[in-house]
N, C-alpha and C positions, 0 to 999 in steps of 0.2 A: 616844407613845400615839396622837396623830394621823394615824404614819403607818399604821397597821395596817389603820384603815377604810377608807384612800386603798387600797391595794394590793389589800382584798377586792373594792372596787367595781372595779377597771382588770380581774381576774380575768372577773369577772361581767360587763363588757363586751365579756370578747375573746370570752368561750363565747355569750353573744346574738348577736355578729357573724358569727361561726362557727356557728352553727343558721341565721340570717337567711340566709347565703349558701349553705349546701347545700338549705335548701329553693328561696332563686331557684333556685340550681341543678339542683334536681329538678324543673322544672316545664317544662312542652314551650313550647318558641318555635319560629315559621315566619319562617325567611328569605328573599328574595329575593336572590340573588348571580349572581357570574360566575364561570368556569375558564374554562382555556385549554386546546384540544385542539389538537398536533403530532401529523402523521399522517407515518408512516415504513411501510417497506417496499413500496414503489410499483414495481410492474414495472419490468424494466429499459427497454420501450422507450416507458414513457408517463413524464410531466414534468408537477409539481406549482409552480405559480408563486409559491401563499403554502400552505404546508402546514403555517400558524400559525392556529389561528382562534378566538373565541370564542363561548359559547354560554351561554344563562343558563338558570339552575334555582331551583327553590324547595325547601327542606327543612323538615324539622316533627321535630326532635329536644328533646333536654334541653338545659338548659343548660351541660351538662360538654360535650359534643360541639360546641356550637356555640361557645363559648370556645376549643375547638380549633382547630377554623378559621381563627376570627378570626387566633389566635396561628400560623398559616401566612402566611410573608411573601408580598405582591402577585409577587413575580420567582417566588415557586414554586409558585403556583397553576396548574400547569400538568401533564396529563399526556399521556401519547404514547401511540397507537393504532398497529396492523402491522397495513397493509392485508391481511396473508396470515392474519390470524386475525378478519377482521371479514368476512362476505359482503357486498358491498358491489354494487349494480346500477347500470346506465345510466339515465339518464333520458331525456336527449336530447341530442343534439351530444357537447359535452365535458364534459358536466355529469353527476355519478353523484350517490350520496346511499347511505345506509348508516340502519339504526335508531338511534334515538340513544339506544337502550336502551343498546347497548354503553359507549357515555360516561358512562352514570350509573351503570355498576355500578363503573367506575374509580374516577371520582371518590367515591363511596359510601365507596369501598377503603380510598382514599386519605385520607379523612374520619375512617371507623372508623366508619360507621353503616351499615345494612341499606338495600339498593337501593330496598325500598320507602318508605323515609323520605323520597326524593330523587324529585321530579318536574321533568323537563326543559319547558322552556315549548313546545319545536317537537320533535314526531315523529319527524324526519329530520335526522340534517346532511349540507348538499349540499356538494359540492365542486368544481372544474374541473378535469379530470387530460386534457394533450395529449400527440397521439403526433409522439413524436421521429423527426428522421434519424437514419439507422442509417452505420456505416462499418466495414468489416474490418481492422485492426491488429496487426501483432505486438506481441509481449510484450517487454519489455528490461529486464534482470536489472539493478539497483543493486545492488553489493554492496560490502563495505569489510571485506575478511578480512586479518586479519593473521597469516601462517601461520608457523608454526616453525620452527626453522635448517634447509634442506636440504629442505624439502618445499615444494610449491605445488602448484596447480591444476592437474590436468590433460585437455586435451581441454575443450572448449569445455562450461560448463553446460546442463544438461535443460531445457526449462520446458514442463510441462504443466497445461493447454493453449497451446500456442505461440502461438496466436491467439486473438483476441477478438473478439466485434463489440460496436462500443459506440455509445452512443445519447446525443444532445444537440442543440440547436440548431444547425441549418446552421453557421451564422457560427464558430462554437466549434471543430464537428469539420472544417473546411475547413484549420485551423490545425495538427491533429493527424497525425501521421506513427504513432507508435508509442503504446502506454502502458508506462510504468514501474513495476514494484515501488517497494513501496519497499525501504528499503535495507536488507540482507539483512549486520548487523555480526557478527563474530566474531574473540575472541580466541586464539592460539595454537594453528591450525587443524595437526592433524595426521593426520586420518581424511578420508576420505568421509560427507556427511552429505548429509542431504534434510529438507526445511521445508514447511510452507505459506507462502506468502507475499502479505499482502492488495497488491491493485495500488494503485497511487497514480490514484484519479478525480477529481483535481483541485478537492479538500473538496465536489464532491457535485455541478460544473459537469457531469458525464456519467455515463452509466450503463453498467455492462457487461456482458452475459450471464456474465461471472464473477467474483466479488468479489475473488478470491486465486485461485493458480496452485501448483499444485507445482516447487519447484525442486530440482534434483537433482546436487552438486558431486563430483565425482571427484579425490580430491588424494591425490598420488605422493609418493615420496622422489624426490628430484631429483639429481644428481653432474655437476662441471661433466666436458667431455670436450675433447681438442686433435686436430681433424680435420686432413690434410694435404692439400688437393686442388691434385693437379697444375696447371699450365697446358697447354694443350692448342693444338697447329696445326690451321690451316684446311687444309681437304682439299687446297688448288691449291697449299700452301708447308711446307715441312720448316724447323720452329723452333726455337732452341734461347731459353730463359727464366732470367734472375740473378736473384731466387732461380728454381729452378724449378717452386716450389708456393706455395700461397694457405694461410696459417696459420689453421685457423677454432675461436676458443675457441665451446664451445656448452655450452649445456644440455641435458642429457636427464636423463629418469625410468629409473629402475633396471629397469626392465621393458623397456625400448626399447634398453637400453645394447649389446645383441647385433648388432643390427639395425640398427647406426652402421656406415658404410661410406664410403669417399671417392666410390665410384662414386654416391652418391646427391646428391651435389653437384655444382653446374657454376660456373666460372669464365668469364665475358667483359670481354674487351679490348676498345680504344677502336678499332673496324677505318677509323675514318677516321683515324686519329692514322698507323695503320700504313702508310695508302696513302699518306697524305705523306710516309713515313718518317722521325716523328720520333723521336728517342733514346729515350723514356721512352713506355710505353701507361699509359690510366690503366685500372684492374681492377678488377672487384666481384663479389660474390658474385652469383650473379644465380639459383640456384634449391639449395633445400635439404629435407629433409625434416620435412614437417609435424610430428612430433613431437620435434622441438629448436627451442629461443630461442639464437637466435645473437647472442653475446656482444660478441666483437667480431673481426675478421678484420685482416690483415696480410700482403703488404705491398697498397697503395691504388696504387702504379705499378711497373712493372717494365721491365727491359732486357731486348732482345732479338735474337738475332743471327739472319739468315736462311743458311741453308744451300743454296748453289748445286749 
């Protein structure tokens, strides 16, 4: 019987606690606080030394809103600004500044309150933005394709734009030869394909007049082929050669396979071996046509008889 009273008063304490705290929380409070503004999209040839900064504001909301807040952790009280959607001016030297109305309507955003609930303490936020050196570079393809039985790449890949100019501190681009994609993976490549590909700027040490490049791979059916290229005499001597041709396994692409000829190959001998006249020259492929991967050739010495 005792316990009935007990359970109506715990009732009637949770519904007072419950009115008590939606009325606090219907009643406006003004905070003084912090955010953090990161500013991105900063021209390619100008440099941002801390494009972390903070700024303080006062709000005048309810209590539902500002328990929101509170309940945003310190690490993500942060929101990011694109200099390409903020007009932003010079002030002097290397110092610009921007309204910092912009900031408080993020933050506001970010909050879930009306801009005008949110008053920033300063006008303006200033910033330091310096201009960089500049250096011209090609592009150089990373890639890591893993192509199908019988097919590969062929002819060297596209890259547009093949050049770039990129922008950083002396010291940095004195270091720089080329910029690289990044790496451009593919499984069981049996077609022609074409990407955008962002470049690799070194997590954000340089900048580039282009983020990404087009890249454009051409990939063949490929067949190996068994070339037979003669050995051949010098003008001033009548030769005879054991064996008398250079075995050459190649690759080619099914498109090119017409267009294989022994005459497109050249064989040289060792012609000091010959002036000494020792038994054996040593031989090597020494020119062949750009479109085959020579596999491997045969024989690397040969006999030789001179005909008087």
């Amino acid at each position: 019987m005792k316990r009935k009273p007990f359970l109506t008063f715990l009732v009637f304490l949770a519904l007072s606690t419950a009115l008590w705290l939606l009325i606090k929380l219907s009643e406006q409070y003004d905070t003084q606080t912090t955010f953090r503004i990161r500013l991105e999209g900063v021209p390619a040839e100008k440099w941002i030394a801390s494009p972390e900064q903070t700024v303080k504001f006062s709000m005048t909301t309810d209590g539902f809103h500002t328990l929101r807040y509170e309940m945003i952790r310190e690490a993500n009280r942060t929101v990011t600004l694109d200099l390409n959607d903020v007009p932003f001016r010079l002030e002097n030297g290397n110092t610009f500044s921007f309204s910092s109305q912009y900031v408080a309507e993020h933050i506001a955003n970010r909050i879930g309150i009306g801009a005008s609930d949110l008053t920033m303490n300063d006008a303006k936020v200033y910033f330091n933005m310096e201009d960089l050196e500049s250096k011209v570079v090609p592009v150089v393809l990373r890639s890591d394709l893993k192509m199908q039985r019988q097919f590969d790449v062929y002819g060297l890949p596209t890259i547009d734009p093949a050049i770039v100019t990129i922008y950083g501190p002396k010291e940095v681009l004195d270091t720089i030869k080329s910029v690289k994609t990044n790496t451009v993976e593919r499984l069981n490549v049996s077609k022609s394909f074409s990407q955008t590909v962002p470049l690799d700027l070194l997590d954000g040490m340089i900048h580039a007049n282009f983020d990404a490049v087009t890249v454009g791979v051409t990939v063949e059916k490929f067949t190996e082929a068994d070339v037979s290229v003669p050995f051949l005499s010098p003008d001033s001597l009548t030769m005879r050669f054991f064996p008398d041709a250079m075995k050459v396994k190649c690759l080619v692409a099914i498109r090119d396979y017409p267009n294989l000829a022994p005459e497109s190959f050249r064989v040289e001998f060792n012609h000091d071996q010959l002036m000494a006249r020792q038994p054996l020259l040593d031989v090597q492929l020494a020119a062949w046509p750009q479109f085959v991967q020579v596999l491997s050739t045969s024989p690397d010495k040969v006999e030789y008889l001179i005909v008087q």
